[in-house]
N, C-alpha and C positions, 0 to 999 in steps of 0.2 A: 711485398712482392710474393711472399711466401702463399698470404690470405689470398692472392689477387690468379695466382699459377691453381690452387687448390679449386674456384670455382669456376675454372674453364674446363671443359670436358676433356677424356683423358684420353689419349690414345696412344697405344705400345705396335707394336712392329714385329713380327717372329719370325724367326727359320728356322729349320731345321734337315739334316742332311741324313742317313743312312747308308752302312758301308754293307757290303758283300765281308764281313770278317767272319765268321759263328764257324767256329771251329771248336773242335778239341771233345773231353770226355766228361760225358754225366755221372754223376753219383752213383747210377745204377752201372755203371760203365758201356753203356753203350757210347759208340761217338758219332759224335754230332759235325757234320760239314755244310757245305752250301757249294753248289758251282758257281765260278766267274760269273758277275752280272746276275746274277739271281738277289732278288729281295733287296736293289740299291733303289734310292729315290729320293728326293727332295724336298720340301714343303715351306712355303712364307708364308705369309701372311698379314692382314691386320687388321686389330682389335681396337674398335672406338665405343666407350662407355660414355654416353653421358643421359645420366637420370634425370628422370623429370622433377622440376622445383627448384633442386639446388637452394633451397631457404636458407638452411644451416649455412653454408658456403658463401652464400652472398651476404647474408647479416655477419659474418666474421667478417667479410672483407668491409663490409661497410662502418665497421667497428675500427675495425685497424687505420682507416682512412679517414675517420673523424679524429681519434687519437692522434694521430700526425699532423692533422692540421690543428690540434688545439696545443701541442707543443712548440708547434710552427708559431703560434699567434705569441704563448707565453714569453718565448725566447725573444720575438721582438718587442713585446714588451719590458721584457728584462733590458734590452738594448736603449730602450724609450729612455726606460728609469734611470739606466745608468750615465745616459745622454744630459740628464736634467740633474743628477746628481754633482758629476762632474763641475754642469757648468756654475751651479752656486755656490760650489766650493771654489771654484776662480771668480766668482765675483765677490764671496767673504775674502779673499786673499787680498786681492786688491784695495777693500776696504780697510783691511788691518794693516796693508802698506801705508796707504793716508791716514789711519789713526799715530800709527809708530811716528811715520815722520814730524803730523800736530806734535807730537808730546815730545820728540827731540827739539824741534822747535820751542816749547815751552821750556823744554829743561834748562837750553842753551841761555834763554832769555832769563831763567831765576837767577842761573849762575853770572850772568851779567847785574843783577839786581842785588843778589847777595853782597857781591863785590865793592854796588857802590854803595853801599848801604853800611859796610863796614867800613870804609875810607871815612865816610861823613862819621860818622860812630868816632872814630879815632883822630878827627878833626875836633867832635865834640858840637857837631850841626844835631846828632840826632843821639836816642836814648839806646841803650844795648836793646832792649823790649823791638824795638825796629828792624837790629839784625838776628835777633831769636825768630821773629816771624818768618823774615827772608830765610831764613837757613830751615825752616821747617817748609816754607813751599819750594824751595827747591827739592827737598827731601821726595818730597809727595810728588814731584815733576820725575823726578830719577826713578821712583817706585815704579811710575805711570807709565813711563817709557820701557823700562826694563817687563813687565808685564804686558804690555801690549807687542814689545819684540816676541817675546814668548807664543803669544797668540798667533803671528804671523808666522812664526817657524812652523808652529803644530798644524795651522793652515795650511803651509807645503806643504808640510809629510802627507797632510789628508789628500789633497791634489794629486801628489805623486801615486797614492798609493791610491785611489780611483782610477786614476789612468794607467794603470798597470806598471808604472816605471820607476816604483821604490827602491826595488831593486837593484835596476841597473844606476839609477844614479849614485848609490852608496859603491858601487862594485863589488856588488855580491854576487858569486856564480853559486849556480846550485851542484851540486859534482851527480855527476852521471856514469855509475859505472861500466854503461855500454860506451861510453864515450868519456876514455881517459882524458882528452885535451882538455874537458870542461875544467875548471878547478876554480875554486874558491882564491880572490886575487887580496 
């Protein structure tokens, strides 16, 4: 506004009034009066400057106006990226729901496998070598599961904290000392 006011021509506005007052005494002491109405008058006027060219004036303004619109462009592009950010971090999330679930699902199944594996073991169907295996793929089902929950949490957070609402889902306030009510909950 400023570049855009600066390369339009300028124009000011004047007046000016004059009184009847000139009284009183000089340095040399003579004194000095005036009669009523003598030497009052008034004067306005107005002054419009505008030079020819104006180069400097219009390439400033036309500087300021390309700079506004390439920050204009970046910020939407910032909006783009964070649009496109957001959404593969909800579509990782969702993945890492279906993986968590596969592998509670498997865990569930070793632990059903462990189980009958030691029954027969203790019937004497089968060799301890049979529930050593089972009790180590369960292991690696428990590991798998516990790991992949992990991912899917840190998955939120990242969600959350792209979309701006890390924050408020933990209940965190930020305290604002122009604003006692805010507080930290």
């Amino acid at each position: 506004i400023f570049a855009r006011n600066k390369a339009m021509p300028r124009v000011d506005v004047f007046g000016a009034v004059r009184f009847n007052s000139l009284s009183g005494t000089a340095d040399n002491g003579t004194v000095l009066t005036t009669d009523p109405g003598q030497f009052t008058g008034w004067t306005i006027g107005l002054n419009m400057i505008n030079p020819v060219g104006r180069r400097d004036d219009r390439a400033s303004l036309r500087i300021q106006e390309l700079t506004l619109r390439r920050n204009r462009a970046e910020l939407q592009q910032g909006i783009h990226a964070a649009i496109h950010d957001l959404a593969s971090s909800y579509r990782n999330v969702a993945q890492r729901f279906a993986e968590y679930t596969a592998f509670r699902l498997t865990r569930e199944a070793t632990a059903k496998n462990l189980n009958q594996q030691f029954g027969k073991y203790k019937s004497g169907q089968v060799i301890f070598l049979n529930v050593l295996e089972a009790l180590t793929d369960w292991g690696d089902a428990v590991n798998a599961e516990v790991q992949s929950l992990a991912r899917y949490n840190s998955g939120l957070a990242k969600v959350q904290l792209e979309a701006g609402i890390i924050l408020d889902a933990h209940q965190i306030r930020m305290v604002d000392f122009g604003y006692p009510s805010n507080s930290p909950i």
